[in-house]
C-alpha positions in Angstrom: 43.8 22.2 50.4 46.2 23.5 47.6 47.9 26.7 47.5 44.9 27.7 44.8 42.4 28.5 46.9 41.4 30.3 50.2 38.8 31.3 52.6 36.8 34.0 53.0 34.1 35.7 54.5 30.4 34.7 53.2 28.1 36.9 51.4 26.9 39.7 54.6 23.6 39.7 53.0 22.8 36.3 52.0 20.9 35.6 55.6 17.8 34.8 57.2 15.0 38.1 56.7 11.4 39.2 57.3 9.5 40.4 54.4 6.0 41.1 54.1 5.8 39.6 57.2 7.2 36.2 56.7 10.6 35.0 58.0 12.7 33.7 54.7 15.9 31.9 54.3 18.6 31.6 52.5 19.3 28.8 50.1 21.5 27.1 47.4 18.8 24.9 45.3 21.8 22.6 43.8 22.2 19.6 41.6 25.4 17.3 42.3 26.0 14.3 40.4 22.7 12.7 39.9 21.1 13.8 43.0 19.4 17.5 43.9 18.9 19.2 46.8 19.5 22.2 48.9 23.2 23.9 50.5 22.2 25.8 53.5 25.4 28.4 55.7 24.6 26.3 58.9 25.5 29.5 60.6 22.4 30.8 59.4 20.6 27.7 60.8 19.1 27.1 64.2 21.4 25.5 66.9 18.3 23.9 68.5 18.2 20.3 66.5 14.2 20.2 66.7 13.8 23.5 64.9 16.1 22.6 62.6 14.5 19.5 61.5 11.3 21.8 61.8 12.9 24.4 58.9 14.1 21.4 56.8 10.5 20.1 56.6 9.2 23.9 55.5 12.3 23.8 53.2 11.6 20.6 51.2 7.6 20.4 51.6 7.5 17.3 53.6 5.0 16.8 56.7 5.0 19.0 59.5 3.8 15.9 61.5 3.0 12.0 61.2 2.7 10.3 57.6 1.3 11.6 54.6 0.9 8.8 51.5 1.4 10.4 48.5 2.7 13.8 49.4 3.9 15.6 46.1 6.3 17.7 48.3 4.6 21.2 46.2 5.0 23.1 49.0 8.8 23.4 49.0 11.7 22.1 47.0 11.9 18.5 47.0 11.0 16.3 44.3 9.5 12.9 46.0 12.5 10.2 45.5 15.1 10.1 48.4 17.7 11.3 45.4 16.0 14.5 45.6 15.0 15.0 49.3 18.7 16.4 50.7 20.0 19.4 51.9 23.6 20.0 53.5 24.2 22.0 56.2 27.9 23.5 55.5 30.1 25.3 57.4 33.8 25.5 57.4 36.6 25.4 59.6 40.7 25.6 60.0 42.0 22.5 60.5 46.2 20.8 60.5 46.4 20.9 57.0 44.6 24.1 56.2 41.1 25.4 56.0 37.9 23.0 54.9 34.5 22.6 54.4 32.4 20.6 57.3 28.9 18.9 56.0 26.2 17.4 57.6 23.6 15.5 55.4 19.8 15.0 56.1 17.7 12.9 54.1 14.2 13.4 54.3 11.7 11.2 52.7 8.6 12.8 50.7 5.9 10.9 53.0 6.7 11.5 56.4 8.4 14.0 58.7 11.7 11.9 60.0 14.6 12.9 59.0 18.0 9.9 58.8 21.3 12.0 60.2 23.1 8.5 59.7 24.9 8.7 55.9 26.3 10.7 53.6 25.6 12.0 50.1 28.8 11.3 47.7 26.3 12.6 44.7 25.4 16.1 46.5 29.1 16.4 48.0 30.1 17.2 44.5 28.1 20.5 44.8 29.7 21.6 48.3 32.8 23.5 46.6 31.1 24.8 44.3 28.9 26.2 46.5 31.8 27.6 48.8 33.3 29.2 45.4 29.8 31.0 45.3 29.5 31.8 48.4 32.6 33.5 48.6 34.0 31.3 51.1 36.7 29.6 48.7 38.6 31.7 46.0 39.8 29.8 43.1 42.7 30.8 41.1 42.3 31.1 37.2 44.0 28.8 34.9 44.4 26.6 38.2 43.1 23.6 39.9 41.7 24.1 43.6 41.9 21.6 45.9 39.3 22.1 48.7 38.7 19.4 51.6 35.9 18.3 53.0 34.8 16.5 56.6 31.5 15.4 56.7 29.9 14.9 60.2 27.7 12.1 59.4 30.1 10.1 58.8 33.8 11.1 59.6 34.9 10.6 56.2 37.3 13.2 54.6 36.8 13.9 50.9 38.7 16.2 48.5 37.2 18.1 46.3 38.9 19.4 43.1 37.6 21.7 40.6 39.3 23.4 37.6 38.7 27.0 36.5 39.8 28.3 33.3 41.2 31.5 32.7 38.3 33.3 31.2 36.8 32.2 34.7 34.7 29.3 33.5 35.0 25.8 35.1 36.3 22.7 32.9 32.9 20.6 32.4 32.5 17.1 31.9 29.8 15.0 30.9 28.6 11.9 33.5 26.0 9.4 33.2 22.6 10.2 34.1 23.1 13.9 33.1 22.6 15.4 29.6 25.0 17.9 29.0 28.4 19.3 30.3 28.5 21.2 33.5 31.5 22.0 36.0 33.6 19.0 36.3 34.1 17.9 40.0 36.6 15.0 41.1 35.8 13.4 44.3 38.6 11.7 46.3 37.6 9.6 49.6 40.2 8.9 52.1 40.5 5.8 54.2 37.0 5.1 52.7 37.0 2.0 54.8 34.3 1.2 57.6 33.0 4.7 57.5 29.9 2.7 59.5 31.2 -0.4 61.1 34.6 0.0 60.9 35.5 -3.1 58.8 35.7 -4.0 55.1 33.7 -6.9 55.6 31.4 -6.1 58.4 30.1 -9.6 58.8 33.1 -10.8 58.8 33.3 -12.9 55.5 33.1 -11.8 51.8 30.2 -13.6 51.4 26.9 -14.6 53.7 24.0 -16.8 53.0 21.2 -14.8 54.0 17.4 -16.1 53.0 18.7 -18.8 51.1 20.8 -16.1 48.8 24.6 -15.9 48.7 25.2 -11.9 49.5 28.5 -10.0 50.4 28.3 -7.3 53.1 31.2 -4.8 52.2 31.6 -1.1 53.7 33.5 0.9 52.1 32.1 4.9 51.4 29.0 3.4 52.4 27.5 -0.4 53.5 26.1 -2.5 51.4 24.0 -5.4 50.5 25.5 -7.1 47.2 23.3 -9.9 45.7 23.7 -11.7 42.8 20.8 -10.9 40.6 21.1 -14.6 39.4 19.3 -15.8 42.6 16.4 -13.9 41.9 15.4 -14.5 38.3 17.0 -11.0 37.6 20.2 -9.8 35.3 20.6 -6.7 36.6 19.5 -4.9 33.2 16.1 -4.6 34.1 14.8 -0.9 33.9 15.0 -0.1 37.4 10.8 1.0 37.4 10.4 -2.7 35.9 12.3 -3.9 39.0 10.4 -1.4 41.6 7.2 -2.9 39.6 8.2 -6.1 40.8 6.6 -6.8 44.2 7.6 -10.5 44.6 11.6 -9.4 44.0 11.1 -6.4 46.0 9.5 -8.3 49.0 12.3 -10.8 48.8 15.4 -8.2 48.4 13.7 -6.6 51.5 13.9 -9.6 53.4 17.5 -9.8 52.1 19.0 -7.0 52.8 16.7 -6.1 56.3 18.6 -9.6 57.9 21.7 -8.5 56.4 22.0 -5.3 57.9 20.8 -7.1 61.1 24.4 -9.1 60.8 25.9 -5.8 60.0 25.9 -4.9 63.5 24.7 -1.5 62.3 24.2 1.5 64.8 21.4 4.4 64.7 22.6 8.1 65.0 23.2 7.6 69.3 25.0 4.8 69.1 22.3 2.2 69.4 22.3 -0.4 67.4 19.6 -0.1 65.0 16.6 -2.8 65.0 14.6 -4.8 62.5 11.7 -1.6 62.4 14.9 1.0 62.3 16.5 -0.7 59.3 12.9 -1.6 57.6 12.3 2.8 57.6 16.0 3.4 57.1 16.0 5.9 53.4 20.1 5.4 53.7 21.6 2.2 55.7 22.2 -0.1 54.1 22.5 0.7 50.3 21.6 -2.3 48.2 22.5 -3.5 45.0 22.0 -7.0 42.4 24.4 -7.5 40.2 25.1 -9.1 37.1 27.0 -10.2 34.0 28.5 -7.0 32.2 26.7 -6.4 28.3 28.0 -2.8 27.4 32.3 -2.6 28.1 32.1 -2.2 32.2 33.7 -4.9 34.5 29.9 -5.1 36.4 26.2 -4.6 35.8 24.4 -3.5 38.8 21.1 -2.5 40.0 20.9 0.1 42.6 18.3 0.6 45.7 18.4 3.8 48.3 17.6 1.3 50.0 13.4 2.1 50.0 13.7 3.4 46.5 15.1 1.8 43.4 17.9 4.4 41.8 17.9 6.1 38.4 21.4 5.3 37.9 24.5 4.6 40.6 25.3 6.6 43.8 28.8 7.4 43.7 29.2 6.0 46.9 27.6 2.7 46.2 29.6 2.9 43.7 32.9 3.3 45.4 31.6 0.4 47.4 31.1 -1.8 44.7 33.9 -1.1 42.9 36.5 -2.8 46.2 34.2 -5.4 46.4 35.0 -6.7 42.9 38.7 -6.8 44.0 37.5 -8.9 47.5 38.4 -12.5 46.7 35.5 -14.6 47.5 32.7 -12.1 46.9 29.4 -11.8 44.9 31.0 -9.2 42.8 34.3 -10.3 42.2 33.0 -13.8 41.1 30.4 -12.0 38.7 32.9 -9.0 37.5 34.5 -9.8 34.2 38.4 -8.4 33.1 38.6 -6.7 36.3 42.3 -5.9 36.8 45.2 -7.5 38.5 45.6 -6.4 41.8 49.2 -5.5 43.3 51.5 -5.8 46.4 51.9 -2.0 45.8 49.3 0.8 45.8 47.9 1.7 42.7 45.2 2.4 40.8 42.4 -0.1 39.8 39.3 1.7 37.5 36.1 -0.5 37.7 33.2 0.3 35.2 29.4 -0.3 36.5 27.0 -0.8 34.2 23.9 0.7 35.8 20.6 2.2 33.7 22.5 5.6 33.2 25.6 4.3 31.5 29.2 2.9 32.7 30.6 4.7 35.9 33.8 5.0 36.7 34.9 4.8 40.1 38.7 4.5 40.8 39.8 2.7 43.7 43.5 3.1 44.7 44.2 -0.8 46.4 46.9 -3.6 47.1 47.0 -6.8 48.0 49.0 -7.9 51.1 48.6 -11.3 51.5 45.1 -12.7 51.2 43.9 -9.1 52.4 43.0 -6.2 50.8 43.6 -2.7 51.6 42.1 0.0 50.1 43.9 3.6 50.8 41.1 5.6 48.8 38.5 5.7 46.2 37.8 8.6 43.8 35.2 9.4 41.5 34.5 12.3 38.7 30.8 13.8 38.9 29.3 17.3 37.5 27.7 20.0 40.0 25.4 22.8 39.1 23.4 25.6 40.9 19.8 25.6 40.0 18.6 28.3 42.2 20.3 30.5 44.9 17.5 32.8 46.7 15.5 33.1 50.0 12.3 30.4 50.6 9.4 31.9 52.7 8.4 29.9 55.7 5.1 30.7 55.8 4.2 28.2 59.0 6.9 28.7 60.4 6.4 28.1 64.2 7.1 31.4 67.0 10.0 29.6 68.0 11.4 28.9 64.9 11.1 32.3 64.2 12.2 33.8 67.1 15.5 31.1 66.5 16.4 32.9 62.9 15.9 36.5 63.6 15.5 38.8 67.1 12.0 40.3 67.7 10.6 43.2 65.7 
């Protein structure tokens, strides 16, 4: 973390209360990068992991219990896709090179009560310092940039997080795809973004894997995922994504696709189990998928996006990191689709890949070299726009005795 910025205590009165009879809780309601969801002080939160999947389901107005087709989530705050179903637990902590943020992701789906501990967010991560800087827990310096790092649970990856405030204590904006308008600029940079769920670049082992008769690279970096040459299935990865989703034929054969791909992934749940056929088939995270095609619009790639249930209004940043290395993997779906993608050196540098996705042209840097026929990738960084919609307390109005009892002591 740079000299810019330190921690400090939280807001004192920004915690769970009782009013009019009804436990409330305290909550961020945030937009980062194309996603929205809520930032919750895990120190607030229970430490009991059933009551606090229990208060994430009052939270976001998902099912209590078993599956409900066609739940419009409008008894809390999410919004139906899986873009707009997450909330962060943060907390923060001193570590070797100075004080951080920690975040833990859950992704809840609309329909159902289950909630997938197993990825990360790089979308909603851009709101986490921003969030800290409200909170009071981070204190930016005017006319400076603050450096604030981040260790997210989920998935051991450490991101940095760099904001810019201005002196008459506004934040530099910027303007991203997918968003109209400006709003506070927020550079993401992953390190060691390789493996952060198989521990391998290429989990499979090879750049690229015939898999239900369609040629598909299996790469991992920020995230896994399924790369598929849109080609191979009558598509050019400039559909409009709800003309895709439409599709039931394609969709039935990208699920086959990527299920038995993630099968050779060698995935693993949340316990260390490697996940099964059913696991994979409900997954809302693992593995990210994506067809590809020729670029139309100035990018290197075009690409298609799924969640991996849900086809995506524009790119995750992570996918997108993720796509981005595997246009520089020799042999791959992407790099042989990628067009004026840039040389590749024996020193580290730094190689900007624009996607072509429904949204626009993202920009993901990824900072790479070439040693020998293998490709190392130190980090990957990306520039996305964070807002706060909403900070306030959300009533619980079911909330069970013992979720109660876990937020604040007996009357």
């Amino acid at each position: 973390m740079s000299p810019a910025s330190s921690f400090l205590p939280a807001w004192p009165d920004f915690n769970p209360r009782r009013h009019a009879g009804v436990i409330e809780f305290p909550v961020h309601h945030m937009r980062g990068g194309t996603s929205t969801g809520l930032v919750i002080n895990e120190r607030c939160a229970p430490t009991d992991p059933a009551l606090r999947e229990e208060l994430l389901r009052h939270l976001m107005g998902v099912p209590l219990t078993g599956t409900h087709p066609g739940n419009r989530q409008i008894t809390g705050l999410g919004r139906g896709t899986a873009t707009s179903n997450k909330v962060f637990f943060a907390n923060w902590e001193v570590s070797e090179t100075g004080a951080r943020i920690v975040s833990t992701l859950a992704q809840l789906a609309g329909n159902h009560g289950g909630i997938d501990w197993s990825v990360n967010c790089g979308n909603m991560s851009s709101a986490l310092q921003l969030w800290a800087i409200d909170a009071g827990i981070v204190a930016p310096v005017p006319s400076a940039t603050c450096d604030t790092d981040i260790r997210n649970t989920n998935t051991g990856v450490i991101t940095t997080s760099r904001m810019t405030l201005m002196a008459d204590g506004r934040f530099v904006a910027a303007e991203i795809p997918g968003v109209d308008g400006a709003f506070p600029s927020v550079d993401l940079f992953l390190h060691h973004p390789v493996g952060s769920k198989t521990g391998k670049l290429l989990p499979t082992g090879a750049p690229q894997d015939l898999i239900e008769g369609h040629a598909v690279s299996c790469v991992d970096v920020a995230v896994p995922m399924v790369i598929a040459d849109a080609a191979a299935f009558g598509k050019t990865a400039h559909e409009p994504i709800d003309e895709l989703v439409a599709d039931l034929d394609f969709m039935a054969a990208l699920r086959r696709v990527w299920t038995q791909a993630a099968l050779r992934m060698a995935l693993k749940r949340r316990d260390g189990q490697l996940m099964t056929i059913d696991d994979i088939a409900r997954s809302e995270t693992i593995p990210k998928v994506c067809i590809v095609g020729v670029p139309r619009h100035g990018g290197h790639i075009a690409a298609r996006y799924f969640t991996p249930q849900t086809g995506h209004a524009s790119m995750a940043v992570s996918g997108g990191c993720c796509l981005a290395a595997a246009t520089l993997v020799p042999g791959s779906v992407a790099h042989r689709i990628a067009q004026g993608v840039p040389a590749i050196r024996d020193e580290f540098g730094d190689i900007e890949i624009g996607i072509e996705n429904p949204a626009g042209i993202l920009s993901a840097t990824v900072v790479a070299r070439q040693e020998g026929d293998r490709l190392e990738v130190r980090s990957a960084a990306y520039r996305r726009s964070a807002q706060i919609l909403l900070r306030g307390h959300v009533a619980l109005y079911r909330a069970s005795p013992a979720l109660v009892a876990s937020l604040l002591p007996p009357v």
